[in-house]
Each structure stands twice: as structure tokens, then as C-alpha cells.
C-alpha positions in Angstrom: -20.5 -20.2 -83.7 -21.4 -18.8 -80.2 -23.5 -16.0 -79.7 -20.2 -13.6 -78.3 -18.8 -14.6 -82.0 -22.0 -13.4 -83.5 -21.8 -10.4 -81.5 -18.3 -9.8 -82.3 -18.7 -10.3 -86.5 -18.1 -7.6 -88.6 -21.3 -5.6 -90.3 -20.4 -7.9 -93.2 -20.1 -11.3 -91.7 -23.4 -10.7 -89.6 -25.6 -10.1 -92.8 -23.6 -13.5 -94.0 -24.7 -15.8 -91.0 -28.3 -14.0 -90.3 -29.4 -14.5 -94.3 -28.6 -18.4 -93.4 -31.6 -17.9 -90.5 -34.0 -15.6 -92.9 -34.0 -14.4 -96.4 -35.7 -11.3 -95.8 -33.0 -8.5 -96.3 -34.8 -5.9 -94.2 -34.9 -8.3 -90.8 -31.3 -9.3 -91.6 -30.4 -5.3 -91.4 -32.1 -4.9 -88.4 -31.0 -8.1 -86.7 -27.3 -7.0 -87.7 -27.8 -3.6 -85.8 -29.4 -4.7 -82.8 -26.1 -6.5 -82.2 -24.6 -7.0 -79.3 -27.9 -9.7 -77.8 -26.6 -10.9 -74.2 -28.3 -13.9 -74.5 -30.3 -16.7 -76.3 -33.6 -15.4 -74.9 -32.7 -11.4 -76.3 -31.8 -12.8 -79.4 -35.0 -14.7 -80.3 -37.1 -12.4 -78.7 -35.7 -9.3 -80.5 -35.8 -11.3 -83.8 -39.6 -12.2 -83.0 -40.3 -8.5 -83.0 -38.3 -7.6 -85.9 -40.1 -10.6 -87.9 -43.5 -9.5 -86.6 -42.9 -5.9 -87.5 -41.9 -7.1 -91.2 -44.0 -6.3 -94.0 -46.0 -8.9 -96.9 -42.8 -7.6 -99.3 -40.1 -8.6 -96.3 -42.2 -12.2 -95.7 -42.2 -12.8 -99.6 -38.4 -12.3 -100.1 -37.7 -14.8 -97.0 -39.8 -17.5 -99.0 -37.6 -17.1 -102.1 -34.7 -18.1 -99.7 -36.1 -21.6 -99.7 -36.4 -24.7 -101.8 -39.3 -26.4 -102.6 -40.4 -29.0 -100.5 -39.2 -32.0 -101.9 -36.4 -30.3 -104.3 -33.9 -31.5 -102.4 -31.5 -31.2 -106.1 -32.1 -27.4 -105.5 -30.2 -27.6 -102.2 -26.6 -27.7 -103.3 -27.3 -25.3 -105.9 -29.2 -21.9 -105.2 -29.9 -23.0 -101.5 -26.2 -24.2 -101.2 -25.6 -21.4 -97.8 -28.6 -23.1 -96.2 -28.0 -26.6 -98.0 -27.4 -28.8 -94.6 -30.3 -26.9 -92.7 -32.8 -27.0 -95.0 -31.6 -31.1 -96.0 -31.9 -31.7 -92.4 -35.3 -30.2 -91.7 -36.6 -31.7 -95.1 -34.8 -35.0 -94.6 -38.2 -37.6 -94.1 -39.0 -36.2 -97.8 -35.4 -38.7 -98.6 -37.1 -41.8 -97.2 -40.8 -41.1 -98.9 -42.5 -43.3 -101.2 -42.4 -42.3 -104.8 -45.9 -41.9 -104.6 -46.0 -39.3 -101.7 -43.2 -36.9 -103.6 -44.9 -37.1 -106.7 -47.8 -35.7 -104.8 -46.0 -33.2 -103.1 -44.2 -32.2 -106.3 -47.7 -31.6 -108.1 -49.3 -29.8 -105.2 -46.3 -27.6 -104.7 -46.9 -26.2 -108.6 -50.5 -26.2 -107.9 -49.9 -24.2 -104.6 -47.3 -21.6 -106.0 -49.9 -20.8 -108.6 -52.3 -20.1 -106.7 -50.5 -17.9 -103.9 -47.9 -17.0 -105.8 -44.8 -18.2 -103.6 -43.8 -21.6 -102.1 -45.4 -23.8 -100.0 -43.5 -22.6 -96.7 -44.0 -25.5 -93.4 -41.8 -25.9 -90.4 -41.0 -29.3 -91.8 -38.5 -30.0 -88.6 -39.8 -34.0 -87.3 -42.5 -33.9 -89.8 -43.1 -37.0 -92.6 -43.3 -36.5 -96.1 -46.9 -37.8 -95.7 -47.4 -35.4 -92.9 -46.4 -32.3 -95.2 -48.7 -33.5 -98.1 -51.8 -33.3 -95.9 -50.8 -30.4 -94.8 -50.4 -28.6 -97.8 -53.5 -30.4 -99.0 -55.4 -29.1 -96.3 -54.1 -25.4 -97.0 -54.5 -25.1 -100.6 -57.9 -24.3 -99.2 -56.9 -21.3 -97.6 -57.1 -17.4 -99.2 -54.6 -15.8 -100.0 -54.1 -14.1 -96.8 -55.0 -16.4 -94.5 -51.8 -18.7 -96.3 -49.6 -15.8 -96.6 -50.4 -15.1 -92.7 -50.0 -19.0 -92.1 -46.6 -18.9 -94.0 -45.4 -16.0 -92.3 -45.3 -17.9 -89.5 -44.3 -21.1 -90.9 -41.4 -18.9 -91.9 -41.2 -17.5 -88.3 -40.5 -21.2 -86.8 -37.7 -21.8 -89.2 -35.4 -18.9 -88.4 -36.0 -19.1 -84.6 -34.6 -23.1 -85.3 -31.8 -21.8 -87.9 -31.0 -19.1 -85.1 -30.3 -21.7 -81.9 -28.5 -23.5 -84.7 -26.1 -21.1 -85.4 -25.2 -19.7 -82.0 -25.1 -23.4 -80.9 
């Protein structure tokens, strides 16, 4: 899809291809009506202020649009819309000793407990070894510092899903 084709979708079709970007309902409305962007650069920079204006609520419904790390069996199920994205950005988990997914698997469960949402990373040219110690390393965080931290993480993947769909 090009950009002019975004532009050019009805109300309908927009929400449809901007929920692949970002889960969170409320910067999918107001992505939709800031329609028509004349370029790459308005488009992310207008969804960086829409993203940064979002509240905790909006952040937490984007996480649900994601699977696990690691859950890749989740991807042609509930994730199906997103399923080649998200198996793309997530593909090194494919390759990963047993050992290492196991790890991630039990820290993920340890990590949604705590927080109370999924572990959210920018997983794009990272290892599965790479996304264990990083989630090792934040499981030290508070819960604001992570939600923060994952608001961001979250940032980083819809400005990536968004140059992938006007591509």
C-alpha cells in the first residue's frame, strides 16, 4: 500500500490497516482523522505526537495487540492481522536454542505478573539471547519505569509497522 492509498481508504479501511501498526484504539482514531499526511515524514511525526499524547489505558491496550515473545503458535491465531510482521520481527526466537526459549517463556510469566502486561521490546535484528537479557535486566525495573520503557518499546514498533505498510 502507498501512502496516497492510505490517504484515499475509507474511515473503515484506515482503522483496518492502522490497528496492524498499533493496538491502541484511541491513536488508531486519531491517526484515521488526521488523514490525508503528504508524506512519510508527516505521517510518522504526527503519529509520534498522537502516541506521546496517549494515556497508561491507550499504551496498555496496544500491548494486548501483541504476542508473547517467543509464542510464535499465537501468531496465526489471535495475532493472525499482524502474523507476518510480528513473525518477522520475532524471527531469531525460530532459530534459538531450546534452552534460551524456555528461558524466555518462564521470564515472560514471571514478567506479566509482575507488571501486569507483556514483555513489550523492539525485537527487529535482535537475538533470542539478546531479548532474554534484556528482559532479565528489566524485570528489575518499577512498574513505571517498565510501563514508560514499554511505551516506547511499543513506540518503535508502530513507526516500523507504519514504513511497512505505506512501503
Amino acid at each position: 500500500m502507498t501512502l496516497e492509498e492510505l490517504n484515499e481508504l475509507d474511515a473503515e479501511a484506515a482503522v483496518i490497516e492502522l490497528t496492524k501498526c498499533c493496538g491502541a484504539q484511541s491513536w488508531v482514531d486519531r491517526m484515521v482523522l488526521a488523514r490525508p499526511f503528504a508524506d512519510e515524514d508527516e505521517i510518522l511525526s504526527v503519529a509520534k505526537k498522537i502516541w506521546h499524547e496517549c494515556r497508561e489505558v491507550d499504551w496498555l491496550e496496544a500491548f494486548t495487540h501483541h504476542p508473547k515473545i517467543g509464542a510464535v503458535e499465537s501468531l496465526s491465531t489471535k495475532f493472525a492481522n499482524t502474523k507476518e510482521w510480528a513473525g518477522n520481527e520475532q524471527k531469531s526466537v525460530d532459530t534459538a536454542p531450546t534452552e534460551v526459549i524456555e528461558k524466555l517463556a518462564n521470564l515472560n510469566s514471571l514478567y506479566k505478573d509482575k507488571f501486569g502486561f507483556i514483555f513489550i521490546v523492539y525485537a527487529t535484528g535482535k537475538s533470542a539471547a539478546e531479548m532474554l537479557e534484556i528482559l532479565e535486566s528489566r524485570m528489575k525495573n518499577t512498574y513505571q519505569d517498565e510501563l514508560n520503557i514499554a511505551a516506547e518499546e511499543q513506540h518503535k514498533i508502530t513507526m516500523i509497522r507504519l514504513k511497512k505498510l505505506i512501503a
